[in-house]
C-alpha positions in Angstrom: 7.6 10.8 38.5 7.3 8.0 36.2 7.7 8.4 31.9 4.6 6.5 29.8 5.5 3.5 28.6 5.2 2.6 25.3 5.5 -0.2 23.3 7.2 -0.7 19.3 5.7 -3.9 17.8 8.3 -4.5 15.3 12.2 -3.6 14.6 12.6 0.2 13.4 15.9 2.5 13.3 18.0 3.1 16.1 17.2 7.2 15.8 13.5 6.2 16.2 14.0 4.5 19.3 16.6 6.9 20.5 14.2 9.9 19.7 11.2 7.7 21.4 13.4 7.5 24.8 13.9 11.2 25.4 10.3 11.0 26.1 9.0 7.9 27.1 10.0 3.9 28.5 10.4 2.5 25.8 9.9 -1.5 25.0 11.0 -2.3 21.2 10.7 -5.0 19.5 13.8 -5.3 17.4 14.2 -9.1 17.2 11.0 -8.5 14.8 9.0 -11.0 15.7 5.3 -10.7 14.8 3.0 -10.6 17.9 -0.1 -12.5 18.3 -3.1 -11.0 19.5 -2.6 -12.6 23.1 1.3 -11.7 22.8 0.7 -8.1 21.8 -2.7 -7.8 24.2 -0.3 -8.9 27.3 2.7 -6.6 25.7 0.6 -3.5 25.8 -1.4 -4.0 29.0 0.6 -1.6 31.2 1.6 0.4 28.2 -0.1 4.1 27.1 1.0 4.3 24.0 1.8 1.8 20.7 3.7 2.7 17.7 2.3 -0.3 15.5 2.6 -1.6 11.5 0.0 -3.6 9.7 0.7 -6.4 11.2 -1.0 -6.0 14.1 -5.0 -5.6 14.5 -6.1 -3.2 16.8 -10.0 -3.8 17.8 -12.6 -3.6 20.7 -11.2 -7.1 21.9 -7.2 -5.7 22.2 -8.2 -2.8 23.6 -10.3 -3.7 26.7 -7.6 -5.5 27.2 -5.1 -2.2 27.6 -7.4 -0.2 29.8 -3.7 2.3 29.8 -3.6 2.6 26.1 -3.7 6.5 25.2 -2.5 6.5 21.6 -2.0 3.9 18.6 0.4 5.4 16.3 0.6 3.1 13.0 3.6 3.8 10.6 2.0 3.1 7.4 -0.3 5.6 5.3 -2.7 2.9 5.5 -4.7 1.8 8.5 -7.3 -0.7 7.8 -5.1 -2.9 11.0 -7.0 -0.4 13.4 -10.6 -0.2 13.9 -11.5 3.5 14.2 -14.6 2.9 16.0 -12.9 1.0 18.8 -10.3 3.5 19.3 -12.7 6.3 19.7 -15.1 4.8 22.0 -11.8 4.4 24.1 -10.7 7.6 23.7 -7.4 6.3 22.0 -6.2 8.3 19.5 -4.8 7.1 16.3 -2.7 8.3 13.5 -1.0 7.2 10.2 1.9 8.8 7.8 0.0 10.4 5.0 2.3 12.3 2.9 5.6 10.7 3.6 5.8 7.4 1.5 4.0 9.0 -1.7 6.5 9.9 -4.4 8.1 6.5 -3.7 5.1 4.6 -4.0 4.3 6.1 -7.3 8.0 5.5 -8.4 7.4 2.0 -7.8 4.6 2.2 -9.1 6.2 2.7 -12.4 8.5 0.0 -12.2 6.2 -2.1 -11.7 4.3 -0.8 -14.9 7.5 -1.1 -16.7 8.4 -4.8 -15.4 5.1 -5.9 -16.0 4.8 -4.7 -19.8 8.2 -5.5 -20.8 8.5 -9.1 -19.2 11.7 -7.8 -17.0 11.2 -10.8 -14.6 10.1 -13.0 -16.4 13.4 -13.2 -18.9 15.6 -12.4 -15.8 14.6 -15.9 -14.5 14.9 -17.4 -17.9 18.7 -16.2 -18.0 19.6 -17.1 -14.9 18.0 -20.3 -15.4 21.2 -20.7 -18.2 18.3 -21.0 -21.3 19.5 -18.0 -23.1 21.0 -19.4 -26.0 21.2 -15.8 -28.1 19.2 -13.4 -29.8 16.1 -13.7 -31.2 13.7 -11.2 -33.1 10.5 -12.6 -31.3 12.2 -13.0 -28.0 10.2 -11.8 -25.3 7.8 -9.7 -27.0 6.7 -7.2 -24.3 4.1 -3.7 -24.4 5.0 -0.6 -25.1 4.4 2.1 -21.8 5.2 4.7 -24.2 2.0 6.4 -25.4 -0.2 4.1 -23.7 -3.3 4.8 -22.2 -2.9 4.8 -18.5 -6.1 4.5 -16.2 -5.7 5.9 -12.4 -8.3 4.1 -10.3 -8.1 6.4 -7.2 -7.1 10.1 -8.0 -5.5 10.9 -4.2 -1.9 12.0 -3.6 -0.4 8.9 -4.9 -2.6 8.7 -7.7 -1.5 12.1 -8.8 2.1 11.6 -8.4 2.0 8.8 -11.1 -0.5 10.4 -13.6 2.9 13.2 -13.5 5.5 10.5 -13.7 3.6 8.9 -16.7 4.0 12.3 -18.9 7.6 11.2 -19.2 6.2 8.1 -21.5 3.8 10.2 -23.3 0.9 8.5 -22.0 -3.0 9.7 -21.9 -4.1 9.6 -18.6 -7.7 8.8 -17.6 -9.0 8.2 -13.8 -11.7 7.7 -12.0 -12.0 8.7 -8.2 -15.0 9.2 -5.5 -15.0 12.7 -6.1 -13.5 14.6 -9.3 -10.3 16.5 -8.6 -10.5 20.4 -9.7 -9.9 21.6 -12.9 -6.7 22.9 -12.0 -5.0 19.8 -10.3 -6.4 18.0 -13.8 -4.8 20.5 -15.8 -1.6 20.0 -13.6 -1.3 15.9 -13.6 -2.7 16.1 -17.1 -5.4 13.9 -16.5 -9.3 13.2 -18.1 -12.1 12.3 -15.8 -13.9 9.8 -17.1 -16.6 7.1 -15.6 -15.3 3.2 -14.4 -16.8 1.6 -17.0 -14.7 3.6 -20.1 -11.8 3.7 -17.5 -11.9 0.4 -17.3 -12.8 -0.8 -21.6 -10.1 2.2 -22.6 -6.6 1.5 -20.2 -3.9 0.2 -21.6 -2.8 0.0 -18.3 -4.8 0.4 -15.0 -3.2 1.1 -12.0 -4.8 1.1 -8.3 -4.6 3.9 -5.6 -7.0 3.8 -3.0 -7.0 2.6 1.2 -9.1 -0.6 1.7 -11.8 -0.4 3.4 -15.6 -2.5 2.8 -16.4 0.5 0.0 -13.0 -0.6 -1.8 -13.1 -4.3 -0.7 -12.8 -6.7 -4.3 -13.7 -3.3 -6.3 -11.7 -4.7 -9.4 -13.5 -8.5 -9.3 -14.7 -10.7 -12.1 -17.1 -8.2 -13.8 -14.7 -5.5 -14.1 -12.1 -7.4 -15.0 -13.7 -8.7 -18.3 -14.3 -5.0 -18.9 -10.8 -4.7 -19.6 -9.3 -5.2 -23.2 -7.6 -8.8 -23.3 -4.3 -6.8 -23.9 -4.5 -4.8 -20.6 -1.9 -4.8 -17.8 -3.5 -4.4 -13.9 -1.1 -2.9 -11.6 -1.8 -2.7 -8.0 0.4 -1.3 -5.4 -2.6 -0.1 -3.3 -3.5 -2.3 -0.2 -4.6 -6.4 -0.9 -8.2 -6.9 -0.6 -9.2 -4.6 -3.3 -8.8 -7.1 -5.8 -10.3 -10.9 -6.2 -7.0 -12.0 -6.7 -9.3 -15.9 -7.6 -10.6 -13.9 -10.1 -7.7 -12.2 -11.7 -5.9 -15.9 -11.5 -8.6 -16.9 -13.6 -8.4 -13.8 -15.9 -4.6 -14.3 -16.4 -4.7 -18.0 -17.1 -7.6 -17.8 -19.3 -5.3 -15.0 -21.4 -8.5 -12.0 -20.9 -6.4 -9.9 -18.9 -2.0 -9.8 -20.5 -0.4 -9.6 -17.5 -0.3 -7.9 -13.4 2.3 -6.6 -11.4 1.4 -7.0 -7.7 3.1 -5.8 -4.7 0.2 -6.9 -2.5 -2.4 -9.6 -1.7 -5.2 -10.9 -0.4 -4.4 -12.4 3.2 -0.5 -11.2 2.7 1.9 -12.4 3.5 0.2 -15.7 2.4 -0.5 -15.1 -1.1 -2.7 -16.9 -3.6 -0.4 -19.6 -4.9 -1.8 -19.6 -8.5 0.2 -16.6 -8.7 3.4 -18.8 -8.6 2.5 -20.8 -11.5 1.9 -17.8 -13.7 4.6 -16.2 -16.3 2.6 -13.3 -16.8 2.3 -11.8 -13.2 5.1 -9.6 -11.6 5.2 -10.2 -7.8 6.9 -8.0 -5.0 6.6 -8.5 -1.4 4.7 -5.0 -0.6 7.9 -2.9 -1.0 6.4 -0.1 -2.6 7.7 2.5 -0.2 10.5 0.8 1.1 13.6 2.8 0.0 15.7 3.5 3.1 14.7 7.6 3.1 11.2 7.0 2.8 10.7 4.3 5.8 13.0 6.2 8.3 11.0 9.1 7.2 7.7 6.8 8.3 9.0 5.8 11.6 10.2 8.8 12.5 6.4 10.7 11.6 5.1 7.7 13.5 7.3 8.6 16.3 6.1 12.1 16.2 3.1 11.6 16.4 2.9 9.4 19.7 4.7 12.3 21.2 2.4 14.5 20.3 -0.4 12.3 21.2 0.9 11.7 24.9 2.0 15.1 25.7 -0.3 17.7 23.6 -3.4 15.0 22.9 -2.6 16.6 19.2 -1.0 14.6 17.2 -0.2 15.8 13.5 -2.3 12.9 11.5 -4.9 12.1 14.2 -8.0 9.7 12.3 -10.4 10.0 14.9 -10.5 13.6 16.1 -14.0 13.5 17.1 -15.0 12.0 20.4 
C-alpha cells in the first residue's frame, strides 16, 4: 500500500523531515528555493498534503489544480498566504502554529523597542563607518523606555507577553484590542483599556500585535499616525500590510512621528526603499521568531499537524473546522 505524499515548500531541520518520513513520501525542498505559483501548482499535483511558509499563496486557483490535496499545514502563526474559503470548499484542511513562536516575538519585540529609542543601529553604523572620533555629551541623544507610556495595539497572546516584559522598564501600559480582555488577565499584564484614539495621542511607544487580514489592512495610516505625539516611536513586528508604510515614510521624514522599528513590510521581501534613506527607522528582515528553539519548535508543530490531518482528519490548530 502506498504512503501520502507530501510536499515541504521550503528548507526545514533534518528532525522535521526525518519525523515527516515515518509517515509519509516525503518531497522537501531544502535547496530553498521559492516556488512560483505554476512551480508549486505542478509540485503539489499528485501530492495530499503541504507543509507551506508564507511564501507561498494558497487560493481557489492552486487548489483546482491539486484535486489530491488533503491538508495545508503552514508553519507560521500567521496565515493570511492561505485563503480559508478556498480550503474549505475543498475540503482541505488548514492549520497554523499559535502558541509556539509567542514569548520570542515579544522578546524581540522589545529589542526592537529598545534599538529604536536608543539609536543602537543607527551609531553602530556610524562606528563602523570609522566617524567616531570620542565622546560627546549630545552624542546620540536617544528616549528613554524606562517609565514610558507603552500602547499595545492588539491585546492577543503576544500582546500580553510584552505588556509583562515592559513591567521590567516601569512602563504604563495602555491597549486597545477588538474585544477587552477580563479584569483578571488586565490585572495580570498590568494593562489599562483605553479607546484608539487616546491610545494612539497618549503612547510613548506603540507597538503592533494583530494577524492581517482586510479588518487590519493599513489600520495605522496617515490619520492615525498624526494622532501620535511628534515624539512617539511605532513598533511593528505584527504582519506587513497593517501599516501605510508611504505614509509613515512621510511621517518620519517630515519629523511628526521620532522614529520605527520594523521587522516587516508591505509587499516583503521588497520593501519601501524610503526606508533606506532614513536614520530614524530600525529595519529587520522579519526575524521576530527566529531563534533556533522557537523555529524548530514551528516546524516540528507544523509537522504535527499534517500528521494529524492525514491520519485522524484532527489536526491540533485546524482554521477551518467547519465544512
Amino acid at each position: 500500500m502506498s504512503r501520502p505524499r507530501v510536499l515541504v515548500t521550503r528548507e526545514v531541520f533534518q528532525e522535521t523531515l526525518d519525523y515527516l518520513a515515518r509517515y509519509f513520501d516525503v518531497t522537501p525542498n531544502q535547496a530553498d528555493t521559492p516556488m512560483s505559483p505554476v512551480a508549486l501548482a505542478q509540485a503539489l499535483a499528485d501530492k495530499e498534503g503541504a507543509l507551506t511558509t508564507l511564501s507561498e499563496r494558497v487560493d481557489a486557483a492552486l487548489l483546482a489544480q491539486c484535486p489530491k490535496l488533503k491538508a495545508v499545514c503552514n508553519i507560521a502563526v500567521g496565515f493570511n498566504n492561505i485563503d480559508l474559503k478556498a480550503c474549505t470548499e475543498r475540503g482541505v484542511l488548514a492549520t497554523n502554529t499559535p502558541g509556539v513562536l509567542d514569548a520570542s516575538t515579544a522578546d524581540f519585540t522589545l529589542a526592537l523597542i529598545l534599538a529604536t529609542a536608543r539609536r543602537v543601529t543607527e551609531s553602530e553604523a556610524w562606528l563602523r563607518a570609522g566617524q567616531w572620533s570620542g565622546w560627546k555629551l549630545k552624542q546620540f541623544l536617544g528616549t528613554d523606555v524606562h517609565h514610558a507610556t507603552l500602547g499595545i495595539l492588539g491585546m492577543g497572546r503576544i500582546g500580553q507577553a510584552v505588556a509583562r516584559r515592559a513591567r521590567g522598564f516601569d512602563m504604563t501600559v495602555l491597549y486597545h484590542n477588538t474585544r477587552r480582555l477580563s479584569a483578571e488577565v488586565e490585572k495580570s499584564c498590568h494593562a489599562a483599556y483605553v479607546s484608539m484614539d487616546e491610545l494612539l495621542a497618549r503612547a510613548d511607544i506603540l507597538t503592533l500585535h494583530m494577524p492581517y487580514s482586510p479588518a487590519t489592512h493599513h489600520i495605522i495610516g496617515a490619520k492615525e499616525l498624526a494622532r501620535m505625539k511628534s515624539t512617539a516611536i511605532l513598533i511593528n513586528a505584527a504582519r506587513g500590510g497593517v501599516v501605510d508604510d508611504a505614509a509613515l515614510v512621510e511621517a518620519l521624514k517630515r519629523g511628526t512621528l521620532a522614529a520605527a522599528g520594523l521587522d516587516v513590510f508591505e509587499n516583503e521581501p521588497t520593501l519601501n526603499p524610503e526606508f533606506l534613506k532614513l536614520k530614524n527607522v530600525v529595519l529587520t528582515p522579519h526575524i521576530a521568531s527566529s531563534t533556533e528553539a522557537t523555529r524548530r519548535k514551528m516546524a516540528l508543530t507544523a509537522a504535527e499537524n499534517l500528521v494529524a490531518a492525514l491520519t485522524t482528519g484532527k489536526p491540533p490548530n485546524l482554521l477551518n473546522p467547519t465544512f
